[in-house]
C-alpha positions in Angstrom: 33.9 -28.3 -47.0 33.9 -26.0 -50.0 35.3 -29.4 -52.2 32.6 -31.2 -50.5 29.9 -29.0 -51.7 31.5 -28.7 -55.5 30.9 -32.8 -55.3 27.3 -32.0 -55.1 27.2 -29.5 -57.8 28.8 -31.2 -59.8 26.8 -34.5 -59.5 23.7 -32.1 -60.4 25.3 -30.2 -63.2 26.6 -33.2 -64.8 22.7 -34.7 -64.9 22.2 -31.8 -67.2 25.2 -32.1 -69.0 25.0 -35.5 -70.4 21.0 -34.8 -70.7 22.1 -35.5 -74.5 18.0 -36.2 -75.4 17.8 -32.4 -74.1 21.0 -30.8 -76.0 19.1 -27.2 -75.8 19.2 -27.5 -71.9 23.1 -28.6 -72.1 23.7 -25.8 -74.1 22.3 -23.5 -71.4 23.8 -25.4 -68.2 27.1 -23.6 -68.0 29.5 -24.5 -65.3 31.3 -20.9 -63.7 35.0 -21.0 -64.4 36.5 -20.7 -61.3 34.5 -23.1 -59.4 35.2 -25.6 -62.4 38.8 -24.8 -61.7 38.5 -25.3 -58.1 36.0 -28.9 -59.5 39.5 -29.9 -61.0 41.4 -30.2 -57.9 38.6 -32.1 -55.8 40.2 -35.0 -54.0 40.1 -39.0 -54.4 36.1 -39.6 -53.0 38.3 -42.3 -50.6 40.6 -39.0 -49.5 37.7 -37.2 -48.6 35.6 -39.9 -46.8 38.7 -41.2 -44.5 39.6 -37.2 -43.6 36.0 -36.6 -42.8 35.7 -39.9 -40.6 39.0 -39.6 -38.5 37.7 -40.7 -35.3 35.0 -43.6 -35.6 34.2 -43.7 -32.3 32.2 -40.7 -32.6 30.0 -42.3 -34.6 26.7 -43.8 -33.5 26.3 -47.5 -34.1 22.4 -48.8 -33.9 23.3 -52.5 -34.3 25.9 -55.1 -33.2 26.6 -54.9 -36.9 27.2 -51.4 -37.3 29.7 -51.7 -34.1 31.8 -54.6 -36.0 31.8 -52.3 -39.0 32.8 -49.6 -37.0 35.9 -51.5 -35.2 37.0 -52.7 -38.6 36.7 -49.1 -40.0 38.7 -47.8 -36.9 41.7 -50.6 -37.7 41.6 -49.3 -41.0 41.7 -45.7 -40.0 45.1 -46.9 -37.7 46.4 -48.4 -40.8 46.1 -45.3 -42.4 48.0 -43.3 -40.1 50.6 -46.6 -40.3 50.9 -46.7 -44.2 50.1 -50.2 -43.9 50.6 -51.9 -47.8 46.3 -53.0 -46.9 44.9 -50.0 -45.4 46.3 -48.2 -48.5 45.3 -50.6 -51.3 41.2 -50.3 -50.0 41.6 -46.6 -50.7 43.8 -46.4 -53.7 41.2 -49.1 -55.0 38.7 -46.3 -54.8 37.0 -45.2 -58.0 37.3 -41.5 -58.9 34.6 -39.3 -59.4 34.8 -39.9 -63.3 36.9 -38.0 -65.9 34.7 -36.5 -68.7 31.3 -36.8 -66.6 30.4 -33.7 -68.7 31.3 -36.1 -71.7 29.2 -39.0 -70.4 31.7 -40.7 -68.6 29.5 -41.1 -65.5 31.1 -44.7 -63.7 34.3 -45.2 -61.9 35.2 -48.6 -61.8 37.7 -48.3 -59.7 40.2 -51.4 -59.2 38.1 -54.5 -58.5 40.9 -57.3 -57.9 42.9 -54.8 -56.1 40.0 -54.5 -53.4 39.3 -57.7 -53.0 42.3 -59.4 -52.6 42.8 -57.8 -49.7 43.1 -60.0 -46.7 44.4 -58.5 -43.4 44.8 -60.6 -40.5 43.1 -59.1 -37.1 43.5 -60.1 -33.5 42.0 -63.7 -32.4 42.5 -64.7 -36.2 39.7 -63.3 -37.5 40.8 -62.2 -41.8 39.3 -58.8 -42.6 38.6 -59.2 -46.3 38.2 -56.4 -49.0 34.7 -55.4 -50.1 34.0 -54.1 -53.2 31.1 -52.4 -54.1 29.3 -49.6 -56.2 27.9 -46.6 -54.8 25.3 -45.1 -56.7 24.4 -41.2 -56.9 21.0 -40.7 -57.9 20.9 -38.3 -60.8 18.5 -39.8 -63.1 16.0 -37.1 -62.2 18.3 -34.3 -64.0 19.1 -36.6 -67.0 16.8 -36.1 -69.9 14.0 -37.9 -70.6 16.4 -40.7 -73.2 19.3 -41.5 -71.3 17.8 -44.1 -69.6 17.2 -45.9 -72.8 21.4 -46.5 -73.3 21.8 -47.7 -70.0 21.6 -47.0 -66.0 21.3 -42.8 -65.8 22.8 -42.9 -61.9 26.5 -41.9 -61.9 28.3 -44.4 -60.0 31.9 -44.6 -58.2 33.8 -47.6 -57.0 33.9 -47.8 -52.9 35.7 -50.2 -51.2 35.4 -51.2 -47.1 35.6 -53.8 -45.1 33.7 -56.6 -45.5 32.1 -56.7 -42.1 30.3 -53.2 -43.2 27.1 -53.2 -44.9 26.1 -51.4 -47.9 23.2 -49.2 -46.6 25.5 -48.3 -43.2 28.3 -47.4 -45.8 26.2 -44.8 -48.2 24.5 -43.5 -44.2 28.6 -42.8 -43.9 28.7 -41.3 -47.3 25.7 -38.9 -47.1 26.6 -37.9 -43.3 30.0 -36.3 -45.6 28.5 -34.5 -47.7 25.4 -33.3 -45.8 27.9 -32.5 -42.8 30.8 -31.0 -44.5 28.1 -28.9 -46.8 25.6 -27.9 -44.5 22.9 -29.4 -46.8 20.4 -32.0 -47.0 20.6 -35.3 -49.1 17.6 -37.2 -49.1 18.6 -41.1 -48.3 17.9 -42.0 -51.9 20.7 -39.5 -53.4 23.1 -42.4 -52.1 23.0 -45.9 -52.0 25.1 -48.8 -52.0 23.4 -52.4 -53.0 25.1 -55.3 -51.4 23.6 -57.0 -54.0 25.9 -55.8 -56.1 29.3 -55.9 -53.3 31.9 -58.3 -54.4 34.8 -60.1 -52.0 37.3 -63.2 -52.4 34.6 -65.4 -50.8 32.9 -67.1 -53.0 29.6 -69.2 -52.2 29.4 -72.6 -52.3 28.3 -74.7 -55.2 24.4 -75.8 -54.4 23.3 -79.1 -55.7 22.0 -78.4 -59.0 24.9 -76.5 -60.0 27.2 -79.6 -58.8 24.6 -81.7 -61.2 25.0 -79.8 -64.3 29.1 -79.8 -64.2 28.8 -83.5 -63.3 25.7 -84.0 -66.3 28.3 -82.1 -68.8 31.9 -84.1 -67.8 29.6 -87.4 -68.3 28.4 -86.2 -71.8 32.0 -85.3 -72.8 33.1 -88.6 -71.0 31.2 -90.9 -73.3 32.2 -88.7 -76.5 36.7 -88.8 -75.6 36.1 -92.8 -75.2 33.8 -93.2 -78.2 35.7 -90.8 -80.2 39.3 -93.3 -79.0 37.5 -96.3 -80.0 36.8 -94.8 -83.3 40.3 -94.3 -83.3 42.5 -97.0 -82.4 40.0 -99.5 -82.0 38.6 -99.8 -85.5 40.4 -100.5 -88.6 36.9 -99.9 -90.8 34.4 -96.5 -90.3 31.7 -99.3 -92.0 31.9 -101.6 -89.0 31.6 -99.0 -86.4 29.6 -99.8 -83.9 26.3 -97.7 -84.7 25.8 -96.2 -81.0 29.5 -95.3 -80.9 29.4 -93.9 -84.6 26.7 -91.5 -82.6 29.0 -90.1 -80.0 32.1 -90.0 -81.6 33.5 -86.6 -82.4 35.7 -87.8 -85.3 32.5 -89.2 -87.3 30.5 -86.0 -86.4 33.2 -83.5 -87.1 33.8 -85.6 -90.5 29.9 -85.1 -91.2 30.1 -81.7 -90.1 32.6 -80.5 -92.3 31.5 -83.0 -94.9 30.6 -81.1 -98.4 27.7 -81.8 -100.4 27.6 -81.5 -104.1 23.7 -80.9 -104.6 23.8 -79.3 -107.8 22.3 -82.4 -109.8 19.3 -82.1 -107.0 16.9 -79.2 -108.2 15.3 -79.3 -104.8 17.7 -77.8 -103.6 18.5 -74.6 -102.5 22.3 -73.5 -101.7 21.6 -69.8 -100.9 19.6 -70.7 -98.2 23.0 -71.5 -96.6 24.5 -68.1 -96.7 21.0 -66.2 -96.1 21.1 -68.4 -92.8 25.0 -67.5 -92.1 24.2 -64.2 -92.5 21.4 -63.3 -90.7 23.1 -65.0 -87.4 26.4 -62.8 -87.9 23.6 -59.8 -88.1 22.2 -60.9 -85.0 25.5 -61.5 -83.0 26.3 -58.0 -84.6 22.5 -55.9 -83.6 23.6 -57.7 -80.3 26.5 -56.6 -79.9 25.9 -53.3 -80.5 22.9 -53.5 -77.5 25.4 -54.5 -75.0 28.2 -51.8 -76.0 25.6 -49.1 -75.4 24.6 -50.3 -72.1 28.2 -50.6 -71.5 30.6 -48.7 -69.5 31.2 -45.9 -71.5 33.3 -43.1 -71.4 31.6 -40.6 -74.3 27.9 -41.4 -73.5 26.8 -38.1 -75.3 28.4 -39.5 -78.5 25.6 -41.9 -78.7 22.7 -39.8 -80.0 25.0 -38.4 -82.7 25.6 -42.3 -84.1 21.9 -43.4 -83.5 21.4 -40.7 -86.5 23.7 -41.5 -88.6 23.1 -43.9 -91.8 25.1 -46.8 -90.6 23.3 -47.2 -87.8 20.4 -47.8 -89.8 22.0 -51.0 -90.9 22.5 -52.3 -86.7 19.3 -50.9 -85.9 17.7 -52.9 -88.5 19.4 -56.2 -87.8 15.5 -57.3 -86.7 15.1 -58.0 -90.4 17.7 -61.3 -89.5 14.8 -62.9 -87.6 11.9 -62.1 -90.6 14.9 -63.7 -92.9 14.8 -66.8 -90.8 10.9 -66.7 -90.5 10.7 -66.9 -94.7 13.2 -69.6 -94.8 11.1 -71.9 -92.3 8.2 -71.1 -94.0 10.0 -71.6 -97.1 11.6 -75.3 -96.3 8.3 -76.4 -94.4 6.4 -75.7 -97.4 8.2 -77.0 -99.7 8.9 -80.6 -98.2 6.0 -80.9 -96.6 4.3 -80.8 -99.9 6.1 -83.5 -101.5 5.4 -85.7 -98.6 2.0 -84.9 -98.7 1.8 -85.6 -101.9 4.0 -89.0 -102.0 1.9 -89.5 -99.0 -2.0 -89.3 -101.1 -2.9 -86.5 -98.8 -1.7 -88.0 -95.1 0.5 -86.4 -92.5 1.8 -88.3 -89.4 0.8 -85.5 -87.0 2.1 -87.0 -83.9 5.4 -88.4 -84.9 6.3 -85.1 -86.8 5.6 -83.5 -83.9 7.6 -85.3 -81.7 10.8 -85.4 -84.0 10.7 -81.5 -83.5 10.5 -81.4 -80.3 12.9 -83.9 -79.6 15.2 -82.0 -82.2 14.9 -78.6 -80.3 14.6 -79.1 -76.9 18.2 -81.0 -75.4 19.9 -78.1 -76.6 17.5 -75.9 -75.3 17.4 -77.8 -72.0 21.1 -78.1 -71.4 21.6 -74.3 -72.6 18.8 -73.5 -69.4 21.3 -75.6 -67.2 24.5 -73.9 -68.0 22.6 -70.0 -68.1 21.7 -70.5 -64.8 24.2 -72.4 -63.0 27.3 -72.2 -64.9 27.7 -68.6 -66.0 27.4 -67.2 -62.6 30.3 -68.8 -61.4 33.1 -68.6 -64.7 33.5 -65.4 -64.2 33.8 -61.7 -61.8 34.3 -58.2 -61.9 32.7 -55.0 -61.0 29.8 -55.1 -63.4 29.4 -59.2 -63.0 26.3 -58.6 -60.7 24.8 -55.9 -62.3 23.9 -58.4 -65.5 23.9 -62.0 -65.0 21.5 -62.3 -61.7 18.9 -61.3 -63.9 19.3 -63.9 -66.2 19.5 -66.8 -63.9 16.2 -65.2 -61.8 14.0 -65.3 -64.6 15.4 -69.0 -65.4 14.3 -70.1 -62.1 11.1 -68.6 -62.4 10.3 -69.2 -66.0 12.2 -72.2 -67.6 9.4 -74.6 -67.8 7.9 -72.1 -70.2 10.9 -72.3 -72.0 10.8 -75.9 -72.2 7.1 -75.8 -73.7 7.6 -72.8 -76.4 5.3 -70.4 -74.4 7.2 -67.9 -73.1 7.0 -65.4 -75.5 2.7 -65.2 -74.5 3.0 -66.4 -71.2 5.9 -64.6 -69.1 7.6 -60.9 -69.9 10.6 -61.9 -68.3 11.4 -65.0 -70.2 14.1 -67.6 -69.5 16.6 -66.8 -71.9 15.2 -63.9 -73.7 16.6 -64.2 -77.2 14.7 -67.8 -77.6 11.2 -66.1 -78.0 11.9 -67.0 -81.9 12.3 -70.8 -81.5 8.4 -70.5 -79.4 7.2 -68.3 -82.3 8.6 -70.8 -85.0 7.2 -73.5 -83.2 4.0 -72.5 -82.9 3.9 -71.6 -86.5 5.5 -75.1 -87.3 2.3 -76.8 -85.0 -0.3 -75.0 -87.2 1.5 -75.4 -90.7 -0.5 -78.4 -91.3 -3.5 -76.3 -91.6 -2.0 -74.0 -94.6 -0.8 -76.9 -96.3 -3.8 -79.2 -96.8 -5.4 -76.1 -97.6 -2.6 -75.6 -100.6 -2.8 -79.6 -101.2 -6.3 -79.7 -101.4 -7.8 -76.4 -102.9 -4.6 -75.0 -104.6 -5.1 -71.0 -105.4 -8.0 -70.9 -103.5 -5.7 -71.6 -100.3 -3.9 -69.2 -101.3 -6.3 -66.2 -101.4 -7.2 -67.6 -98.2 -4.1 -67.6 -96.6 -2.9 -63.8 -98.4 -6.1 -62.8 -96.9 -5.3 -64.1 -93.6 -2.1 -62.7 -93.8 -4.1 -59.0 -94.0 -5.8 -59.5 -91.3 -3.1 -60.0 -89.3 -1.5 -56.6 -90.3 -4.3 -55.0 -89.7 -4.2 -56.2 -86.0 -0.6 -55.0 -85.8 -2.0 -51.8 -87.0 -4.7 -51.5 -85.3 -2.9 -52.6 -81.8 -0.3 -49.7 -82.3 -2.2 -47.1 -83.1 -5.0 -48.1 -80.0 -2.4 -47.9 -77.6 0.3 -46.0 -78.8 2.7 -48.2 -79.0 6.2 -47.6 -80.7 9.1 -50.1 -81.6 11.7 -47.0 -82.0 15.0 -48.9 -79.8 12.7 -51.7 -79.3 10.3 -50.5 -77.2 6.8 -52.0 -76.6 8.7 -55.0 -78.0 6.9 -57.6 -75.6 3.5 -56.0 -77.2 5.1 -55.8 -80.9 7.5 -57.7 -81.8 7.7 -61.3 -79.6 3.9 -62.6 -80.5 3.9 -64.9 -83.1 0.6 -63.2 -84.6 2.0 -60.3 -85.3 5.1 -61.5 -86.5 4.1 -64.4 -89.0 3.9 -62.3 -92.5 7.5 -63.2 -93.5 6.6 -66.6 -92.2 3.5 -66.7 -94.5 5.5 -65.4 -97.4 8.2 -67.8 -96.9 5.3 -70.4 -97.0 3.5 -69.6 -100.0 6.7 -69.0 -102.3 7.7 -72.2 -101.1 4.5 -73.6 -102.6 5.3 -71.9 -106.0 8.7 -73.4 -106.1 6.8 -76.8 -105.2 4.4 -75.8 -108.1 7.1 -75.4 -110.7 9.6 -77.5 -109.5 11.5 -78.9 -113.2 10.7 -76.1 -114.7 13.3 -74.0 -116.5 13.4 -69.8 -117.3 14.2 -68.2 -119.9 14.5 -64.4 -118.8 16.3 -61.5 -121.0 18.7 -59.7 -119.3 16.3 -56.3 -118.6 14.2 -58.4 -116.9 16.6 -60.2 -114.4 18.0 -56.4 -113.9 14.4 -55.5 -113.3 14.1 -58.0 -110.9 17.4 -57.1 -109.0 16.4 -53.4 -108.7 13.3 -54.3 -107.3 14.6 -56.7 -105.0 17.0 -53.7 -103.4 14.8 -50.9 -103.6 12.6 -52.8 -101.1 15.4 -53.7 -99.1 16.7 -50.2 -98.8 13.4 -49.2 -98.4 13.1 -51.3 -95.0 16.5 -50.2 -93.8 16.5 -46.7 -95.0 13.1 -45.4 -95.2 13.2 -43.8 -91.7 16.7 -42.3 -91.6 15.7 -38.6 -92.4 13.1 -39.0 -89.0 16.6 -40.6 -87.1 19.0 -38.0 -88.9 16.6 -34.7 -88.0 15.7 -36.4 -84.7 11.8 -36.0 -85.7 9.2 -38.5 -84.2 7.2 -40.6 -86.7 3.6 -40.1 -86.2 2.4 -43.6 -84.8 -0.1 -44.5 -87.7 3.1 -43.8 -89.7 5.0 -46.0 -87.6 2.5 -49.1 -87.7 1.9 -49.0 -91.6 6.0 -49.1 -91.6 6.8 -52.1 -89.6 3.5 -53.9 -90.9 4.3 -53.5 -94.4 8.1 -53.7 -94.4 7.5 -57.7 -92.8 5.9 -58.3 -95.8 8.4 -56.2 -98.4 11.7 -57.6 -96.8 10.4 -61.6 -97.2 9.3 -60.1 -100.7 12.9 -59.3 -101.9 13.9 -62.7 -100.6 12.2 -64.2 -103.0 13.8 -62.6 -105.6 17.3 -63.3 -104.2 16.1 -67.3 -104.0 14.3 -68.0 -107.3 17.5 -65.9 -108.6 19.9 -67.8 -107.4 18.1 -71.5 -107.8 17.5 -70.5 -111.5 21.0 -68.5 -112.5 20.5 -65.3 -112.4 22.0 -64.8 -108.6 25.3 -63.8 -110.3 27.8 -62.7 -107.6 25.2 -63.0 -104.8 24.7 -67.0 -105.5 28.5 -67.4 -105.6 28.6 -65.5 -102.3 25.6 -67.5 -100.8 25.7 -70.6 -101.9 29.3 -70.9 -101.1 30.8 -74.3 -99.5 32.2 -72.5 -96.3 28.7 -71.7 -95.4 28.0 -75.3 -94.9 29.9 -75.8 -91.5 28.3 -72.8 -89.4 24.8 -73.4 -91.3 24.8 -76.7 -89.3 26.3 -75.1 -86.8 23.9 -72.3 -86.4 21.1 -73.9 -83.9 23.7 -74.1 -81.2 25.3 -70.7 -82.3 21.8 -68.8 -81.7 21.5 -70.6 -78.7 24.9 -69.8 -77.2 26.1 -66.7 -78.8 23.9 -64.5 -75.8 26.0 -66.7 -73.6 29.3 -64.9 -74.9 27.5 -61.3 -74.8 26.7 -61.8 -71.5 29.9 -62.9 -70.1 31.9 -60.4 -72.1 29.6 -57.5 -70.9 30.8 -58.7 -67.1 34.0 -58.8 -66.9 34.6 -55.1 -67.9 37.0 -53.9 -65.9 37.9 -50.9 -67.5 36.0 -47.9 -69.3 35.4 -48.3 -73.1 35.3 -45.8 -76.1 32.1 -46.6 -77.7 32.7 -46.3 -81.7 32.1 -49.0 -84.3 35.8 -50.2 -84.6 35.6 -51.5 -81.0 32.5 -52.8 -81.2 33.5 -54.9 -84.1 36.4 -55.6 -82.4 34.0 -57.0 -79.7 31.7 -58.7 -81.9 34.9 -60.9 -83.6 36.0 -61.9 -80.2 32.4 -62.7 -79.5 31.6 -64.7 -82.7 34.8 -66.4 -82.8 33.9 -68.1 -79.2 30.1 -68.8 -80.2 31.3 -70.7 -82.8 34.3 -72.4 -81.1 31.2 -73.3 -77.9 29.0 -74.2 -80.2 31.1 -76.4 -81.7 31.6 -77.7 -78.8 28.0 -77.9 -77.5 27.4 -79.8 -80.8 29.6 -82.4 -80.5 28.6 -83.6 -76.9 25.3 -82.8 -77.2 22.9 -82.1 -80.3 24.5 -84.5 -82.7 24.9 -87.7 -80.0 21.0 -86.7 -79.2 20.2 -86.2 -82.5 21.6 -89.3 -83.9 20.1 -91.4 -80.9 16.7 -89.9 -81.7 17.3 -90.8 -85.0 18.3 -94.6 -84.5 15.6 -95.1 -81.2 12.7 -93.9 -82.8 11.0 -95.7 -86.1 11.6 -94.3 -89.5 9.4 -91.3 -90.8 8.1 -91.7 -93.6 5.2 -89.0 -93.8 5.9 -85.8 -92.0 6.3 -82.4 -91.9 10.0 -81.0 -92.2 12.2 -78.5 -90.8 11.9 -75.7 -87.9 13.5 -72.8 -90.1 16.2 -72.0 -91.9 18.4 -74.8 -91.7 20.8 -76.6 -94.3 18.7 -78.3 -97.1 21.2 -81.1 -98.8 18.4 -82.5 -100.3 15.0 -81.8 -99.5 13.1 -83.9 -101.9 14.7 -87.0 -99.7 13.5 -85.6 -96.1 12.1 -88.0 -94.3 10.9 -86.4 -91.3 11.1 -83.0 -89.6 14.3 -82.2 -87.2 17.8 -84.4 -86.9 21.4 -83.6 -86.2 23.5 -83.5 -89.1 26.4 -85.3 -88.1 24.2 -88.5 -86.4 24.8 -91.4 -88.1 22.2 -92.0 -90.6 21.4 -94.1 -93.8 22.0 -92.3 -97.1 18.2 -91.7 -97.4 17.4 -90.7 -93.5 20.4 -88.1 -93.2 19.5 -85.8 -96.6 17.8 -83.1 -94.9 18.9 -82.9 -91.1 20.4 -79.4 -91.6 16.7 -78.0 -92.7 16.1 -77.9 -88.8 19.2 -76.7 -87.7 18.5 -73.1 -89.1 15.1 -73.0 -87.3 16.8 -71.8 -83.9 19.2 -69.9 -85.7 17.5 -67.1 -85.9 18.3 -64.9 -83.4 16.8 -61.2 -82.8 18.0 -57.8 -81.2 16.1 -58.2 -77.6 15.2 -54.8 -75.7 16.3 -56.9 -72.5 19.4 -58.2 -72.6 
């Protein structure tokens, strides 16, 4: 009884102890030494529950439920006293109340396959299968006021039970223990088991839609073995290929994929671009990363405050800057292409047909990526923590997907279908309007651009203005649906992006001459403002202070428009020769694969996260080494699926787009920052790379694929 009552101490002291957002009230929670001796030698939770609950018939059963439950409980109870192999594995697949909770080690993960491979055999042939399942001590209410923030503030242990018990008749077991035993009283919400989130060896049928996808997918990568074995064996010459199996055949895609392209004669073209792009996704996968280690179960919780203020974690918490690096480059490209085809074209835009090329472009990856979120990743994968992150992403992809498929979620729905794709709707909704800015810059040249600087202004005065109304904040993304998702308040780098792209129209030909103090000018410049963005804020994160909110909104405002700034420095350096070591590094050839790669790498990479984050079985040390160890595995597999992903679906779909639909010869250009092999050619807006293409149709396919690169740190993952 005594061992009983230290549980619930300890559940309350350890609320206070990992209060980390609180370390004065730590410092004063002191535990007395001889009942933290006596804390030491508390027995397996499992121990304590089956000693408790010797006799099951005592207890009272409400429902024929309950009474099954009861009966299986009792067989387990004679097990027990039998040392049966079974009876023992349910309890020594128990988790323990957690080592180090006054550490922030506060989940026992017990052992899930152990639990729920257990299958005893009963009298009339009935199986009585293991259940596993979590059960959850509410203890939020002691933690301070930011532990919430890195993750779910209830300590939880690992029970397991037979599966014919439920999980609110299990916890009514669990709290009858301790209030019993200690003479107290629990309220019914101290406890709780979810059997939502109970696991055992059953597994639920495949519905219809799920059958659908798997069969949709083996017929897509049906069509591309045969085409790609045709290609093979069937056809001596690559120029007499048969154009539709040209489009599905891996060898031809892979050999465009890989293919090099010497663009240095072009001077419309930009090589940098390829590594900014690069770049910004590994950011992203990185920022990412990082999110789900926090959440994640870990064993030194109150480590996390003290790494939040350090310096490095200025660069993770700043990987947001990735997504205003792809916003510039889409404005960048779309400004710059669409301006020679305006021009070529006397003033005339195929609205329409440059709209439907983008769409087209985008949205079979997007669709197919809905299909496989929802249907597939559920059932690839298990463990303790499987339930506790995917259901969420498959229920707000049967709620919300058409808004997906239209490029509305990030205004319509909070909980959007695939959260990190709130950048492709904000960059298409920028890429529908575009037309406006540039027959403004066609027709009335600098006047436009006042106009559209002005504009610009305006708009971060209503980002100001929004935060400081209703108090918003962005510190660890909060208030991010009001801040940091709508495309009005996140367009500056977009706008920038835009109007250099009309000065490098502008002066397109032209050559510089600049001495050496200027180009050094230029560079320090260029990095003050971009360790201004990253760094300006680290002594408020290193002293803990809060930054007054009118600080906070002039910050964010003015760094979107510093950080695209500095970009277009490291561009017009490195188109021009004065990039140095930083064009060598950018515009290097082993960019070229993963730029074309890096629409289906945004796309999938949260697919990776995700399924890495569930099948934890163990506790983790959180410190950067393992979460870079995490984010290698993770990237390595994005780009091995997207590789995949590409092969049997955006290049087949973008080369059949390509070849069904007439030639473009007067359109806008590409979604973001994408490839740009040569983007005074472009015909039209959005096109896979590796679809078979005439010389003049294929030049600047890649532009688009950067335009879903772009992937963001989301404050729901």
């Amino acid at each position: 009884m005594v061992k009983v009552k230290l549980l619930v101490q300890v559940l309350l002291l350890s609320g206070v102890a990992i209060a980390f957002a609180q370390p004065e009230q730590t410092q004063s929670s002191q535990l007395d030494t001889l009942e933290f001796q006596q804390l030491m030698q508390l027995r397996h939770l499992a121990v304590e529950f089956f000693d408790y609950h010797q006799d099951f018939s005592l207890v009272n059963a409400s429902t024929a439920a309950e009474t099954k439950c009861l009966s299986e409980l009792a067989l387990l109870g004679q097990g027990l006293k039998a040392r049966s192999m079974w009876a023992l594995q349910m309890i020594d697949s128990w988790g323990h109340l957690p080592s180090g909770i006054l550490y922030g080690s506060i989940r026992g993960l017990g052992n899930y396959e152990e639990c729920i491979r257990i299958n005893h055999e009963m009298s009339g042939g009935e199986e009585l299968l293991g259940k596993f399942c979590f059960a959850f001590f509410d203890t939020s209410k002691y933690m301070g006021a930011g532990f919430a923030e890195f993750g779910n503030a209830d300590l939880r242990t690992a029970v397991c039970f037979p599966n014919g018990c439920s999980g609110t008749f299990m916890a009514q077991l669990l709290r009858d223990v301790i209030q019993k035993a200690a003479n107290i009283t629990i309220s019914p919400s101290f406890i709780t088991i979810n059997d939502g989130y109970c696991h055992t060896s059953v597994n639920p049928p495949l519905d219809g839609f799920a059958i659908f996808v798997i069969v949709f997918l083996s017929v897509l990568a049906g069509i591309v073995l045969l085409c790609t074995l045709w290609d093979y064996f069937l056809c001596e010459d690559q120029k007499k290929l048969p154009r539709l199996v040209k489009i599905w055949s891996l060898r031809a895609n892979s050999r465009d994929l890989f293919r090099i392209v010497d663009s240095k004669s072009n001077p419309n073209v930009i090589d940098c671009l390829h590594g900014l792009r690069c770049m910004s996704l590994i950011w992203v996968i990185i920022g990412h990363a990082y999110i789900v280690s926090i959440r994640g179960p870990n064993i030194n919780l109150v480590d996390i405050p003290t790494w939040i203020e350090s310096a490095f974690s200025m660069l993770i918490k700043h990987a947001t800057f990735a997504v205003d690096t792809f916003l510039f480059i889409s404005g960048l490209l779309v400004s710059m292409i669409s301006m020679r085809l305006i021009v070529k074209a006397k003033g005339k835009l195929n609205f329409p047909m440059m709209y439907l090329h983008r769409y087209l472009r985008l949205t079979p990856v997007l669709g197919v990526a809905i299909m496989v979120y929802m249907k597939i990743l559920p059932i690839i994968g298990n463990g303790p923590l499987y339930d506790g992150v995917i259901p969420s992403v498959v229920q707000d992809c049967q709620k919300y997907w058409y808004w997906t498929l239209v490029y509305m979620q990030n205004y319509a729905v909070t909980d959007m279908c695939l959260q990190h794709t709130w950048y492709l709707a904000a960059d298409m909704q920028l890429y529908i309007i575009s037309p406006i800015f540039i027959f403004g810059l066609y027709f009335w040249g600098r006047k436009a651009v006042a106009a559209i600087v002005t504009f610009m202004l305006l708009l971060v005065a209503c980002f100001i203005t929004t935060m400081v109304i209703n108090k918003y904040t962005l510190v660890l993304l909060q208030n991010g649906r009001q801040l940091y998702q709508p495309t009005h308040l996140h367009a500056s780098p977009w706008i920038v992006g835009l109007l250099f792209g009309y000065y490098l129209h502008r002066t397109v030909g032209k050559t510089y001459n600049l001495s050496k103090l200027t180009v050094w000018i230029g560079w320090i410049i260029c990095l003050g403002l971009i360790f201004t963005c990253i760094f300006a804020l680290y002594p408020y994160s290193a002293y803990n202070m809060n930054l007054p909110t009118i600080n906070e909104a002039f910050y964010i405002s003015l760094n979107r428009i510093a950080w695209p700034l500095a970009l277009c420095w490291v561009v017009f350096a490195c188109k021009y020769g004065y990039g140095g070591m930083a064009n060598s590094f950018l515009s290097s050839y082993m960019w070229m694969p993963l730029s074309k790669l890096s629409y289906s790498a945004y796309i999938w990479h949260m697919f990776m996260e995700y399924y890495n984050a569930s099948v934890i079985r163990t506790d983790r040390f959180f410190c950067n080494y393992q979460v870079f160890v995490s984010f290698w595995a993770i990237f390595g597999f994005t780009v091995l699926m997207s590789y995949l992903l590409y092969m049997i679906v955006e290049a087949p779909f973008g080369g059949l787009q390509m070849w069904l639909l007439p030639s473009r010869p007067s359109s806008i250009v590409p979604k973001t920052p994408a490839s740009n092999e040569d983007i005074s050619k472009q015909p039209l807006a959005s096109t896979s790379s590796s679809a078979p293409q005439p010389p003049l149709e294929r030049v600047l396919s890649k532009e688009d694929e950067a335009a879903s690169s772009a992937p963001v740190l989301d404050s729901k993952l």
